[in-house]
N, C-alpha and C positions, 0 to 999 in steps of 0.2 A: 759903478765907479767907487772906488777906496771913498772912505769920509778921510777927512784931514786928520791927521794924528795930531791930537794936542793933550795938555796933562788932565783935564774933567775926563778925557776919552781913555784914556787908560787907568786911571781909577775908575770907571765903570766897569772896566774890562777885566782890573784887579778883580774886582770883589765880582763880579760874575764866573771869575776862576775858582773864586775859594769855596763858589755854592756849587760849581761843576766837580771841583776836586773832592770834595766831599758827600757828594750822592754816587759819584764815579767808583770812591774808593769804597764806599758801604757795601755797593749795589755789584762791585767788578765790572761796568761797562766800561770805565776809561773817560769817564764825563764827558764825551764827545756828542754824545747823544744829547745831553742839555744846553752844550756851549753852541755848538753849530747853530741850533732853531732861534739858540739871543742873537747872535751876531748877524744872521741872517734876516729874519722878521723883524725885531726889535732894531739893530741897528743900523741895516741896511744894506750888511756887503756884500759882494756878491757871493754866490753859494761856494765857488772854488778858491776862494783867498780863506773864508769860514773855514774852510774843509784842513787849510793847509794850515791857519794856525791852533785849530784842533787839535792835529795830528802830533803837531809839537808839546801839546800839555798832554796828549794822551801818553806818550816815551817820558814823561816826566813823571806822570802816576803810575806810570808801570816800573819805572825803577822807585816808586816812594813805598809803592805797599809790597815789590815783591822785596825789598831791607826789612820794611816791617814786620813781613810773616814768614820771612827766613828759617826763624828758630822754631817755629809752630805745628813746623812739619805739614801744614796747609795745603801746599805749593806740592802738586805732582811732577816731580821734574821729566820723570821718564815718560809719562805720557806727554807734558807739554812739549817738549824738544821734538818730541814723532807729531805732533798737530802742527808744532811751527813748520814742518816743512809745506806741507798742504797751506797753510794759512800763506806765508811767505809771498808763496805763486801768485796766489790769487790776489795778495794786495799790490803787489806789483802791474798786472794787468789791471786791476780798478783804478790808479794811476795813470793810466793812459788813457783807457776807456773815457773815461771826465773828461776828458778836454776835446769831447767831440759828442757829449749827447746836454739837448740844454737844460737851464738850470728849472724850470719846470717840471718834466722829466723824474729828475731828481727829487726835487720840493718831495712830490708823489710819492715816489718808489721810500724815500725817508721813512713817510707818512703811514705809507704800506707794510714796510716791517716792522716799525714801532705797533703797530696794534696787533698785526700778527704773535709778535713777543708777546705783550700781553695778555691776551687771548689765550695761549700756551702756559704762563706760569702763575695766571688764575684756576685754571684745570688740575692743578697737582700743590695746591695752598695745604693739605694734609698728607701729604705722599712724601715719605722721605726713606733714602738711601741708605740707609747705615744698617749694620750689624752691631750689634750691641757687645757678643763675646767677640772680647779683646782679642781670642786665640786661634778666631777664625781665619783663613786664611785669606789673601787680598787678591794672589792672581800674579800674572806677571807687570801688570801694569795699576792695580788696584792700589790702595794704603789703605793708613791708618791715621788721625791723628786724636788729639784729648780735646772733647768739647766741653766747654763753659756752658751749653744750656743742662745738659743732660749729667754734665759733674762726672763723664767715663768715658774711655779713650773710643771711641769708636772705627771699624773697620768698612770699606765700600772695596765692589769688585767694579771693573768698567766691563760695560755689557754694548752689543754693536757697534763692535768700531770701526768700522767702514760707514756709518753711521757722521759716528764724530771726524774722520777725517771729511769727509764731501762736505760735512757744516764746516769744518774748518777754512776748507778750501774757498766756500762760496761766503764767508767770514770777513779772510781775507779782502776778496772782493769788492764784498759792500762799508768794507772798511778805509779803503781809499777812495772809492767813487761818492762817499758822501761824509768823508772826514771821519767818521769814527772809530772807536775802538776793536769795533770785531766782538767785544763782548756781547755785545745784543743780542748776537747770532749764539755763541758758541755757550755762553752759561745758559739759557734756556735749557737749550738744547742736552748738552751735558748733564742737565740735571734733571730735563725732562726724561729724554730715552737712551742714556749711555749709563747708567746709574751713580752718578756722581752728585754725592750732598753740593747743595747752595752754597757752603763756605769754600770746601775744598776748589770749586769746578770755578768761584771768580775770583780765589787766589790764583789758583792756574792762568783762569784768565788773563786774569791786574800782568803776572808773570811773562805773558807770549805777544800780549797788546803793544808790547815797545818796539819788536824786530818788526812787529806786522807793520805797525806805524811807521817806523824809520824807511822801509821798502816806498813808500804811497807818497811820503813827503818829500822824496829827492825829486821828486816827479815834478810836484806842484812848485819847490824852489828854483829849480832848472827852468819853469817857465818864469820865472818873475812875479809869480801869484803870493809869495810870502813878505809880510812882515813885518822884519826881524824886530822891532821897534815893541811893536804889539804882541808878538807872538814871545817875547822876553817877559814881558808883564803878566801877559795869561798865565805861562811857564810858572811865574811864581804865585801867584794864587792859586794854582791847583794843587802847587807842593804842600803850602799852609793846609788847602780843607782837606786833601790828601788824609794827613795824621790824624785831624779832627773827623773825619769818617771813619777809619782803623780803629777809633779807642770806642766809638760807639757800637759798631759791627759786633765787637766782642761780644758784648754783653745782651745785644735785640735778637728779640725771639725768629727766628724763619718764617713765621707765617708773617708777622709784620714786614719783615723786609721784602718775602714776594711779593704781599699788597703794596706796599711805596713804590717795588716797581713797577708791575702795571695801571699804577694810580697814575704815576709820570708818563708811561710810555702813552697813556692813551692819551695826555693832554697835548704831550707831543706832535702824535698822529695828528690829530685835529687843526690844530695851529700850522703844521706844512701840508695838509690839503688844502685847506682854506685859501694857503699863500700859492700853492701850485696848479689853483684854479684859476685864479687872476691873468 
């Protein structure tokens, strides 16, 4: 059952926005991955109302950081626009799929990718992507842009991409069946075995998480599972920790920001097995 909507309850849900908006926007997952396990564990609701006002802040941090890193050149467009189509599908079918497996289920399989991610981008904390001469060439879908840690424009090729579309596809997927942004799936993954840097692969991300989102959520509003009341309030504290994630990103080291994220993902895991054991 819905809790009551009253103003203590959306000031909680404020400022749980602005800590999703800002680990979402650092990390490129979409902060769905942290807001779903509050509103779920911590506040009670059910896992597909979660899922569906998620979905709504997650098209909100994807239009907050792909404006902010527009000019940064960060943002792969030509690969992203070829993974939306893969992603697209699959979020559309996760969409449906929820409204017919239960929220246990769920809880688990949550549980289950979050430590897998983890597991995955503690393996590769010294492995990074980049070609250092600038003059090297990118590929048809590869770039280029100028990093702040290294002070030099650095270039990446993308390497198996049938790779990255089937994660994109199964991205998609597990992006509407349990509210998230698809980044959990897709920046590991991209940056584990498609060759794409940490920055570049969850601006891409932050960038394709909004179509993927908007696909998953007509689904959950069409049944009556959203709302609008709450999911307006989430909406704007993700946009607030949104920028306050982007100005810190800048400047943190990649091996830190891989540790944060599977420092999270794994508390994640634990806290939705625990609740999809019950």
């Amino acid at each position: 059952m819905m809790p009551v909507v009253t103003a203590s309850l959306a000031a909680i849900i404020f400022t749980a926005g602005v800590i999703s908006g800002s680990l979402g926007a650092l990390l490129g997952l979409g902060g769905g991955v942290f807001l779903v396990p509050f509103l779920n564990l911590v506040l009670g609701f059910p896992f597909t109302a979660a899922a569906a006002i998620s979905l709504t802040t997650v098209i909100a941090t994807s239009s907050s950081v792909s404006a902010g890193r527009a000019g940064k050149q960060l943002i792969n467009m030509k690969l992203g626009m070829l993974l939306e189509v893969a992603t697209a599908g699959g979020s559309f079918l996760g969409g449906i799929t929820a409204q017919f497996v239960a929220q246990s289920l769920l809880q688990r399989l949550f549980g289950l990718v979050a430590a897998i991610v983890a597991v995955i981008m503690l393996t590769r904390l010294r492995r990074r992507n980049v070609i250092l001469d600038p003059a090297a060439d990118p590929g048809v879908l590869g770039g280029r842009y100028y990093e702040d840690e290294s002070r030099t424009t650095v270039t990446y090729r993308v390497k198996r991409l049938p790779v990255a579309v089937g994660a994109s596809f199964i991205a998609g997927n597990v992006s509407s069946l349990l509210g998230i942004g698809g980044g959990i799936i897709k920046v590991p993954i991209l940056n584990a075995w498609c060759g794409i840097p940490l920055r570049a692969a969850a601006a891409t991300s932050a960038f394709m998480i909004g179509v993927t989102a908007t696909a998953g959520a007509v689904i959950y509003y069409g049944r009556g599972q959203l709302e609008p009341a709450l999911a307006a309030v989430a909406v704007l504290g993700v946009q607030l920790g949104s920028w306050g994630g982007m100005r810190f990103g800048a400047a943190a080291s990649v091996k830190w920001l891989k540790i944060m994220m599977a420092l999270v993902l794994f508390i994640v895991s634990v806290m939705m097995f625990a609740r999809g054991g019950r």
